[in-house]
C-alpha positions in Angstrom: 56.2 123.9 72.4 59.0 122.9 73.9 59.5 123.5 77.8 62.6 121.1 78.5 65.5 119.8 75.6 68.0 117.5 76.3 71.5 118.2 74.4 73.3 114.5 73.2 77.3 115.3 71.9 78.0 112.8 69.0 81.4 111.3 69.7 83.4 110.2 66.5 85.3 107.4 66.3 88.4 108.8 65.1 88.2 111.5 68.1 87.5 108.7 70.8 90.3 106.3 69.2 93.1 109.2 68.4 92.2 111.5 71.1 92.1 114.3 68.5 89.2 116.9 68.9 87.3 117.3 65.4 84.5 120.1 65.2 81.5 119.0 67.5 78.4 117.8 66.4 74.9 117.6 68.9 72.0 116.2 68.8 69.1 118.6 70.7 66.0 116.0 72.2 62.4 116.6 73.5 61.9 114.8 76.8 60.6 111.8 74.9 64.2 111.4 73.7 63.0 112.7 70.2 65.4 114.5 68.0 64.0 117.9 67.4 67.5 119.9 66.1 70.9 119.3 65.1 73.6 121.2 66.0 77.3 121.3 64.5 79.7 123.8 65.9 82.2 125.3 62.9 85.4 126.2 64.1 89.4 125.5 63.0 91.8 122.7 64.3 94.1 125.4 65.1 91.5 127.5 67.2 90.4 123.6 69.4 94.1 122.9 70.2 95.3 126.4 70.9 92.4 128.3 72.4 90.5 125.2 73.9 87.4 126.6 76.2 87.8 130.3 74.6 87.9 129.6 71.1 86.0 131.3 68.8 83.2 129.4 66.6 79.8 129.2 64.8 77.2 126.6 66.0 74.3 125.9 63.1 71.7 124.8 64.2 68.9 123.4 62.3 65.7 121.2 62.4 64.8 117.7 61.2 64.4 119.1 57.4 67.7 120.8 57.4 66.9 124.0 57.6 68.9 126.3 59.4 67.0 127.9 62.9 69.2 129.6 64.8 73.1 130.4 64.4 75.3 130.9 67.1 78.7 132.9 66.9 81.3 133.6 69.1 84.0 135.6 68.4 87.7 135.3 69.8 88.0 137.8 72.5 91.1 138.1 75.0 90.8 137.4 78.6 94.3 138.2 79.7 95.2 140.2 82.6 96.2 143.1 80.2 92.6 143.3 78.5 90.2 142.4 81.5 87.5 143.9 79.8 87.3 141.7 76.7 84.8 138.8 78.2 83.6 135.8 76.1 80.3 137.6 74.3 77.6 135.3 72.1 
């Protein structure tokens, strides 16, 4: 049982040197610093430059064996002024 997880973003090397954004990859910890799940979040180059915090993507996330637990989605929704009612949904 887990009461407490600590969430660790793996920075690549390309991204830190070139400043470029690649799709995101996470490391989820027990609060003994133990890996537990992995998380990589899906999504296009186009969608991280364009639509930044509102973009639309797929986070897999799985346990130490690899197999898939849980699977996030969020779709692209508008949050212009003309569409007020089209809020970020998961």
């Amino acid at each position: 049982q887990l009461d407490q997880i600590i969430i660790h973003q793996q920075v690549e090397l390309l991204e830190a040197i070139l400043g470029t954004e690649t799709s995101s990859k996470y490391e989820i910890k027990n609060p003994l610093g133990q890996r537990v799940y992995f998380a990589v979040e899906e999504n296009g180059c186009f969608d991280r430059k364009l639509c930044s915090p509102l973009r639309a993507f797929t986070i897999s996330i799985a346990d130490n064996a690899g197999r898939e637990v849980i699977r996030v989605i969020r779709p692209l929704r508008c949050t212009c002024c003309c569409f007020p009612c089209f809020l970020q949904e998961v």
